[in-house]
C-alpha positions in Angstrom: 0.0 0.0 0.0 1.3 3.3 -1.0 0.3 5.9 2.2 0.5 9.6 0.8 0.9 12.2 3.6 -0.9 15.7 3.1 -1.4 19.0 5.2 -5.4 18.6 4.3 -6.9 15.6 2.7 -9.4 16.4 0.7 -12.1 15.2 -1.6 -10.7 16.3 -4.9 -6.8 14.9 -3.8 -8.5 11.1 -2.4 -10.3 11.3 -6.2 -7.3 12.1 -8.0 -4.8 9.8 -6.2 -7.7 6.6 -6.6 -7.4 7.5 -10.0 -3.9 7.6 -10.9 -2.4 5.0 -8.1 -5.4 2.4 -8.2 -7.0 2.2 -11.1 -3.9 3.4 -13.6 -1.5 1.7 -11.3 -3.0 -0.7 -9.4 -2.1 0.5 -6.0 -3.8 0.9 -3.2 -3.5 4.3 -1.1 -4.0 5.5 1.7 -3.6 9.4 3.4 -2.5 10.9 6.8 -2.2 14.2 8.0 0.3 12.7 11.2 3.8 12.9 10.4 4.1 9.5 13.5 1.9 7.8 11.5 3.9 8.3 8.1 7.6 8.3 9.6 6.2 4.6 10.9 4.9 3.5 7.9 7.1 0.6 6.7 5.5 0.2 2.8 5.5 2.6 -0.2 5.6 6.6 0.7 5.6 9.7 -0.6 4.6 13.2 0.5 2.5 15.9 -1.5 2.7 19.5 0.4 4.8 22.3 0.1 8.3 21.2 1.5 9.5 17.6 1.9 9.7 16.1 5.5 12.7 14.3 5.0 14.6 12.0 2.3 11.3 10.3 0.9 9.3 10.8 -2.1 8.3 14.4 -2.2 5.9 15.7 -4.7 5.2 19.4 -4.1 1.5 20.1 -4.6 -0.4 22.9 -6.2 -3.8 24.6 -5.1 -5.8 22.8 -6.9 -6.5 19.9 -5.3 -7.0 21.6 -1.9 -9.6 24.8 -3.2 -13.5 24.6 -3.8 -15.6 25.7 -6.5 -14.3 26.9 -10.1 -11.8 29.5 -10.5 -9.6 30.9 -13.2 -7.0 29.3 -13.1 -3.1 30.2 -14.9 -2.2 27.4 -17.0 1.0 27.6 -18.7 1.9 24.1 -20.5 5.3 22.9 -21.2 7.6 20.2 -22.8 8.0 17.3 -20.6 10.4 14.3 -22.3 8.0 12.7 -24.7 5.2 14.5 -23.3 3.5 17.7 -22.2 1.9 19.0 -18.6 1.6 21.8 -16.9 1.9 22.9 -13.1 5.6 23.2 -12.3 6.7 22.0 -8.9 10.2 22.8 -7.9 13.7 21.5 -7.7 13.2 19.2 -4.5 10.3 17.7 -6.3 10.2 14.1 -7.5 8.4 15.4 -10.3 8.9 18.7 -12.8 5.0 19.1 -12.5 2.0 18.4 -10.1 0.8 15.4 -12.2 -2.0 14.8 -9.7 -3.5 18.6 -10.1 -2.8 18.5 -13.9 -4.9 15.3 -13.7 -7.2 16.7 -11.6 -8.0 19.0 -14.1 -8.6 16.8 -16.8 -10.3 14.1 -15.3 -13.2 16.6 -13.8 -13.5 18.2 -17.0 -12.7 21.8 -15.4 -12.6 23.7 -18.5 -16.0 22.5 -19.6 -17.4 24.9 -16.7 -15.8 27.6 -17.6 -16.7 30.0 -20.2 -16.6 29.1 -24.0 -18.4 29.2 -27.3 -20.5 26.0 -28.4 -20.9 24.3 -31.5 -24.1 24.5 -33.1 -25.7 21.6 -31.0 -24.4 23.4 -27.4 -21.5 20.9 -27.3 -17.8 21.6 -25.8 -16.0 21.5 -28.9 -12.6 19.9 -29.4 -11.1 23.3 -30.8 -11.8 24.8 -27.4 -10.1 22.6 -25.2 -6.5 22.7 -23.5 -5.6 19.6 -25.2 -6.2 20.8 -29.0 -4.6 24.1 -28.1 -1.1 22.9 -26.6 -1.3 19.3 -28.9 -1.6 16.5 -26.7 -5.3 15.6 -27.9 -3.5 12.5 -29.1 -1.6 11.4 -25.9 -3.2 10.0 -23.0 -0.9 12.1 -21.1 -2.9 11.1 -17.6 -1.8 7.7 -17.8 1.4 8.2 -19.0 2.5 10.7 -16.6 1.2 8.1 -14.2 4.0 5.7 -15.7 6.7 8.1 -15.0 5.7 8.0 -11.0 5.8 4.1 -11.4 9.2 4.2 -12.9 10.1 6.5 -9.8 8.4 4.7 -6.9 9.7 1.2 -8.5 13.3 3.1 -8.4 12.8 4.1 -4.4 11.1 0.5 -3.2 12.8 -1.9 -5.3 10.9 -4.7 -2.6 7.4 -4.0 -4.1 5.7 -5.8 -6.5 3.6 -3.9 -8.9 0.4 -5.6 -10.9 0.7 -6.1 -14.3 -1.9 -4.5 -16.3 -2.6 -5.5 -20.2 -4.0 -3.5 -23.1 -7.7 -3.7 -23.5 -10.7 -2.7 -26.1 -14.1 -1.8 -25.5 -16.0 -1.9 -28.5 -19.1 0.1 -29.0 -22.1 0.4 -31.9 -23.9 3.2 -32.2 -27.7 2.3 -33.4 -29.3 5.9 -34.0 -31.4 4.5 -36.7 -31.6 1.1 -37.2 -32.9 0.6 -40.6 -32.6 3.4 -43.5 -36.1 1.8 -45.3 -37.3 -0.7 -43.6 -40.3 -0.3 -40.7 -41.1 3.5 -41.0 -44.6 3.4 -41.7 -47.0 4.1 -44.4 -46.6 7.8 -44.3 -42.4 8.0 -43.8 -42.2 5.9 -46.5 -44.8 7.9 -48.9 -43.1 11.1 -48.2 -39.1 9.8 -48.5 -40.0 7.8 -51.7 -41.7 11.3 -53.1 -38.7 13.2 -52.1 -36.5 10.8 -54.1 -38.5 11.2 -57.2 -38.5 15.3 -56.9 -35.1 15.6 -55.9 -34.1 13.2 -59.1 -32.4 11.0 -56.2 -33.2 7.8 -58.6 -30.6 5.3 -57.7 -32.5 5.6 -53.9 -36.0 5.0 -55.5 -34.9 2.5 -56.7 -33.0 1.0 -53.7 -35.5 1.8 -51.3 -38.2 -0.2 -54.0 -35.9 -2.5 -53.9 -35.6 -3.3 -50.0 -39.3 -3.0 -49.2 -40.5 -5.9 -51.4 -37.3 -7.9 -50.0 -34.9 -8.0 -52.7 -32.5 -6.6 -50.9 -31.1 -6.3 -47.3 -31.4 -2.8 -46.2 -28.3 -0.4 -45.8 -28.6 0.1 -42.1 -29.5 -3.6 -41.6 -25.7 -5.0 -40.5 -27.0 -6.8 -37.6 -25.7 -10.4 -38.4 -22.7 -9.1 -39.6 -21.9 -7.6 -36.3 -23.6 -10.7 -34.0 -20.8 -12.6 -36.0 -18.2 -11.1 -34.9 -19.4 -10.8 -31.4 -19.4 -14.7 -31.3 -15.4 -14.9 -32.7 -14.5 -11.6 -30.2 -13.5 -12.3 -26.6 -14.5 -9.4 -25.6 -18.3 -8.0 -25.4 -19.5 -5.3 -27.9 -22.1 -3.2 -26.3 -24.8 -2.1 -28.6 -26.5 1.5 -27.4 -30.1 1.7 -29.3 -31.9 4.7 -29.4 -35.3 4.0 -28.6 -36.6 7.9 -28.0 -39.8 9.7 -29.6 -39.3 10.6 -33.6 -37.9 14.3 -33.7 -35.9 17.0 -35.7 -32.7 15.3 -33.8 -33.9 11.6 -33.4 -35.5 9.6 -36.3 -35.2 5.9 -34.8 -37.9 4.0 -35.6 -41.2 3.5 -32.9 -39.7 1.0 -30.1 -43.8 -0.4 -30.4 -43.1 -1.8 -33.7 -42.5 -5.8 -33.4 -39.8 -6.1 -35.4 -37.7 -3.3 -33.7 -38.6 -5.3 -30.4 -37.2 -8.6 -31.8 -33.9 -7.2 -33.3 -32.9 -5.7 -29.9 -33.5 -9.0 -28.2 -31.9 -11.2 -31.1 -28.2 -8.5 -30.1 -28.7 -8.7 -26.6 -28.5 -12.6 -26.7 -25.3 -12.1 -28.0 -24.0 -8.5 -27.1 -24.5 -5.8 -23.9 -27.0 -3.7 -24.7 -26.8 0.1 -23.7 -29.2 3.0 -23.8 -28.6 5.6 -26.6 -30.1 9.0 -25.1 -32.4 11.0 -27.0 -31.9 14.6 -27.8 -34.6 15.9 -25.5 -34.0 13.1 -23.1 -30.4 14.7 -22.5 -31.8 17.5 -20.3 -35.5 16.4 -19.1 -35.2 13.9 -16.7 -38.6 12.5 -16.9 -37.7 11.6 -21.2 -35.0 9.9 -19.9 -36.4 7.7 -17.3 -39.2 6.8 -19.4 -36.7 5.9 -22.3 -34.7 3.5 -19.8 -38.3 1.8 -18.3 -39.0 1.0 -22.2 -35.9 -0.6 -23.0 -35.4 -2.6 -19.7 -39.1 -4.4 -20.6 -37.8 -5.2 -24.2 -34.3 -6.8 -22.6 -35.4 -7.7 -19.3 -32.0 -6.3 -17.7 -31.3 -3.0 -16.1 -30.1 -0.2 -18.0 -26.5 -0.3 -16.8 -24.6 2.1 -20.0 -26.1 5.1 -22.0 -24.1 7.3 -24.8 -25.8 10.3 -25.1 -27.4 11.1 -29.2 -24.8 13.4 -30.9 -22.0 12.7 -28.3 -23.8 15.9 -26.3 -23.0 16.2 -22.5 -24.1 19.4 -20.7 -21.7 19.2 -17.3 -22.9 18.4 -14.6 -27.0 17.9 -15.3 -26.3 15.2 -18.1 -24.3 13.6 -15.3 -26.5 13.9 -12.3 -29.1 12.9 -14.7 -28.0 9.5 -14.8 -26.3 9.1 -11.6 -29.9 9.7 -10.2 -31.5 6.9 -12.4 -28.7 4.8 -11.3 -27.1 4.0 -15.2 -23.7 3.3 -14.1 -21.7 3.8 -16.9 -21.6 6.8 -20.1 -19.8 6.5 -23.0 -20.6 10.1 -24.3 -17.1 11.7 -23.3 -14.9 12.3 -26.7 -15.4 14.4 -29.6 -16.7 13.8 -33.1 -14.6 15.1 -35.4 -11.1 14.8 -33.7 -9.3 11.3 -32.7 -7.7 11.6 -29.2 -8.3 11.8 -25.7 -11.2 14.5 -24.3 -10.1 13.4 -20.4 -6.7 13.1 -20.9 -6.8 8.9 -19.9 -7.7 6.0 -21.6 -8.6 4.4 -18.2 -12.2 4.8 -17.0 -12.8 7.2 -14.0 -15.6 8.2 -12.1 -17.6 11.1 -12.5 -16.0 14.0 -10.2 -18.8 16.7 -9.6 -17.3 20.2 -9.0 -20.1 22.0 -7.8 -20.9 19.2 -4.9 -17.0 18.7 -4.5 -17.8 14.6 -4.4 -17.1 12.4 -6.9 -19.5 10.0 -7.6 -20.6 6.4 -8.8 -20.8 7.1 -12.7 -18.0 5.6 -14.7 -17.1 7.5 -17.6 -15.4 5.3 -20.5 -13.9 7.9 -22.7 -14.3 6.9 -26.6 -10.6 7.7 -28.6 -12.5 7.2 -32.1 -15.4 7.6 -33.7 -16.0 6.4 -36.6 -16.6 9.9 -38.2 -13.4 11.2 -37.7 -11.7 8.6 -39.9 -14.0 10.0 -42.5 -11.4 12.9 -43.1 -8.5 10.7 -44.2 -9.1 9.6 -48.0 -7.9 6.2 -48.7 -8.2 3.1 -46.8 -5.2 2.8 -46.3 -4.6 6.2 -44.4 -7.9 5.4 -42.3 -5.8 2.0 -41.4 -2.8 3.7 -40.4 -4.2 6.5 -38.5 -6.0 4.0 -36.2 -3.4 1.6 -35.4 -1.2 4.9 -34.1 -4.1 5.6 -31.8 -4.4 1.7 -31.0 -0.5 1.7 -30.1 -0.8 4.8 -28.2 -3.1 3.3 -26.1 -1.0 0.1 -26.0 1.8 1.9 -24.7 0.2 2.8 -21.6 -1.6 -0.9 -21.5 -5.1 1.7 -21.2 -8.7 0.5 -22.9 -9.2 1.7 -26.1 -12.6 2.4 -26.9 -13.4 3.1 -30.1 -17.3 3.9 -31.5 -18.6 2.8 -34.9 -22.5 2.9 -36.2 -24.3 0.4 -37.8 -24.8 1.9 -40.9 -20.7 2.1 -41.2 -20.8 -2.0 -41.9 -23.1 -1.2 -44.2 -22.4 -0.8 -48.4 -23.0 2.9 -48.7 -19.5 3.7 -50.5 -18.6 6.2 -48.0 -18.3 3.5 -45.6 -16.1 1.5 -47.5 -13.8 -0.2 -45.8 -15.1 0.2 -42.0 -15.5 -3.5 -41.6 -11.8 -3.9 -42.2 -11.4 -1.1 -39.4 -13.4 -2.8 -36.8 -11.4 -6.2 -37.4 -8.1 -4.3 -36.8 -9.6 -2.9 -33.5 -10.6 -6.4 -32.7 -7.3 -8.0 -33.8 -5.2 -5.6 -31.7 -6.0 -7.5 -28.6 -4.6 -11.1 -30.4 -1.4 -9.0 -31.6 -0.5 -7.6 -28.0 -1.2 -11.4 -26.7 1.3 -12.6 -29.8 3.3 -9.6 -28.6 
C-alpha cells in the first residue's frame, strides 16, 4: 500500500490519487495528515505538500487539489520528455510538475465549466479545449504521466511488486437509426420515396423499392454481420439503441413496432446492450427515465450504459441525470470530429462533480474514435494507419481503447467502405499484443 501524507486531505486529492495510483497503477492508497503515523509507515511513501519532511518521495502540490468551486485558473503548458503538462513544482520535487493537479483538471473536466463558445448543437468542442490548443489531444498524457511516478516509486522501493496491467478494447455500436427503409410506416415511407422522385435521387428509389419488397437487405441492416463477430471476439460489444420519440434530432424508428422489439432482443442474446439517449432526453429527466423503463421491458435487464445522441454532455446535469437513475456507466465523453483523448486517460474514471466537491458512482469510458473522424483521411489505407497509431498509443500505456462505430458504417454505402476492415483491426489488436 502506497500511504500519501498531506497537510489537508481532501475530496478532490483522495479522487485524483484513486485515479492515478489504483485504477492506472493498481495501488492501493492511503492518506494521513500525522507525520508519527507516516515516519512509521514501513511500505510505499511519498509526501505531497509544500516542502518535503525528509529523504522520501516528495511531490510538491499545487492549489488545486486543496480549493472549492471553479476558479480561473493560470495554465502555462510545457515540454515534458516525450510529453506535455503543466503545473511546475520545484527542484526538491520528485516530479517537474504536479501530475495529480494536472490530472485533476482533466479528469473533472474543469474547463468544460468555464466560459466558452459551443458548436451549433451546445457541445464543448474539441477546438476549445486545452488539449487541441497545446497538442496533446492524441496522448493519454494522464496515464502516461502516471507511468513516470511508477518508474520513480519502483526506483525508491525496489521490494514492491507492482500488478501487471494488459492493453484492453471496449467496443461500442452506435444504433441511431436502425434501418434506413425498412419499418417506418406508411406515411415515412410515402413522403421519402416522393422526395427521391422530386429531388431526381433515382438510384435511392430505386433502392429503397428495392428493399421493401425484400430483394435486398437494407443499408442500415448490419446486424448479423456484427452478432458474427461478437461470437469470434472475446470481448463483449455493447450495442446502445436509441429508442426515443421521432424528432428533428432523433428519427429511430417507434420502439412499439414488433420487429424493432425482436432485433434488440436477437443482439442482446449475444451482445450488452446500452441506452442511446435521446436529444430531449439529455436535459429532461422524466424523457429519460421513461426511455430507460422501455428498454429494460424489451431486454429484461437493467439499463446499466447510456451514450448520449450526438456525443452531447451538458456538465454536470447530463451527469446527475444518470447518476440519479442509477445508469452506471456513459460513454458520451470524446469528440466527433477529432481522434484523441477528451479526459486526458484512456482508463475509465468516475464522474467527479465540481459543484458538490464529491465524486460519484458514474464511470465515464472515454471513446478515442469515432468512426466519423476517420471520414477525413481519404484512402483506406490512411484510415488503417491512422487507427493503429491511436491503437499503439493506447497500448503503450496498457489503457482501454474504446473506439465507436455505427451500424450503418458495416453497411455498403461507399462512403463507408472499408469500416468492416477497421473494426477487425480494432478487434485484432488485442490477439497481436497477446502474440506480442
Amino acid at each position: 500500500m502506497l500511504l500519501v501524507y498531506t497537510h489537508n486531505i481532501t475530496p478532490r486529492l483522495r479522487y485524483t490519487f484513486k485515479h492515478i495510483c489504483t485504477r492506472i497503477l493498481g495501488i492501493p492508497v492511503s492518506f494521513t495528515t500525522t507525520i508519527e503515523e507516516f515516519i512509521a509507515h514501513d511500505s510505499m511513501k511519498m509526501s505531497y505538500t509544500r516542502k518535503p519532511l525528509s529523504n522520501e518521495i516528495f511531490i510538491r502540490n499545487h492549489e488545486l487539489l486543496f480549493e472549492q468551486g471553479i476558479s480561473d485558473v493560470d495554465i502555462n503548458v510545457h515540454n515534458w520528455e516525450d510529453t506535455k503538462c503543466f503545473f511546475t513544482t520545484g527542484e526538491k520535487s520528485a516530479l517537474p510538475y504536479d501530475i495529480f493537479a494536472a490530472s485533476f483538471y482533466l479528469l473533472s473536466r474543469y474547463e468544460e465549466y468555464l466560459p466558452h463558445v459551443k458548436d451549433d448543437y451546445g457541445r464543448f468542442p474539441a477546438t476549445e479545449s486545452l488539449a487541441y490548443k497545446h497538442e496533446f489531444l492524441n496522448q493519454p498524457v494522464i496515464d502516461i504521466w502516471s507511468n513516470k511516478l511508477k518508474s520513480i516509486l519502483e526506483q525508491k522501493f525496489e521490494f514492491y511488486s507492482f500488478p501487471v496491467k494488459t492493453y484492453q478494447i471496449n467496443p461500442i455500436i452506435d444504433v441511431p437509426m436502425a434501418y434506413y427503409y425498412k419499418q417506418k410506416g406508411i406515411m415515412r415511407t410515402m413522403g421519402g420515396s416522393i422526395t427521391d422522385l422530386f429531388t431526381l435521387k433515382l438510384k435511392r428509389f430505386y433502392q429503397r423499392l428495392l428493399v421493401m419488397f425484400s430483394f435486398e437487405r437494407d443499408p442500415y441492416d448490419t446486424f448479423k454481420w456484427i452478432i458474427n463477430r461478437q461470437k469470434k471476439s472475446s470481448y463483449k460489444f455493447t450495442v446502445f439503441f436509441l429508442i426515443g420519440d421521432y424528432s428533428t434530432y432523433d428519427k429511430n424508428i417507434s420502439i412499439n413496432k414488433k420487429k424493432f422489439v425482436s432485433l434488440i432482443k436477437s443482439v442482446s442474446d449475444y451482445c450488452r446492450i446500452g441506452l442511446k439517449v435521446s436529444y430531449f432526453g439529455l436535459d429532461n429527466i422524466a424523457i429519460l427515465k421513461k426511455e430507460k423503463k422501455k428498454l429494460e421491458l424489451v431486454t429484461n435487464f437493467e439499463v446499466e450504459a447510456s451514450r448520449n445522441s450526438f456525443s452531447k454532455v451538458n456538465l454536470p446535469k447530463t451527469y446527475r441525470h444518470l447518476v440519479e437513475l442509477e445508469i452506471h456507466e456513459d460513454y458520451s465523453m470524446g469528440y466527433l470530429n477529432h481522434l484523441g483523448f477528451r479526459a486526458g486517460t484512456c482508463t475509465p474514471f468516475l464522474f467527479y462533480d465540481l459543484d458538490y466537491e464529491t465524486p460519484t458512482p458514474l464511470l465515464i469510458n472515454s471513446y478515442h474514435c469515432l468512426d466519423f473522424a476517420l471520414l477525413k483521411h481519404q484512402s483506406l489505407l490512411d484510415k488503417q494507419e491512422e487507427l493503429q497509431r491511436l491503437i499503439n498509443t493506447v497500448k503503450a500505456v496498457n489503457g482501454t481503447f474504446v473506439p465507436v462505430f455505427h451500424n450503418y458504417s458495416f453497411g455498403s454505402d461507399e462512403r463507408w467502405k472499408g469500416f468492416r476492415q477497421l473494426f477487425k483491426q480494432v478487434l485484432e489488436s488485442v490477439n497481436e499484443n497477446k502474440r506480442d
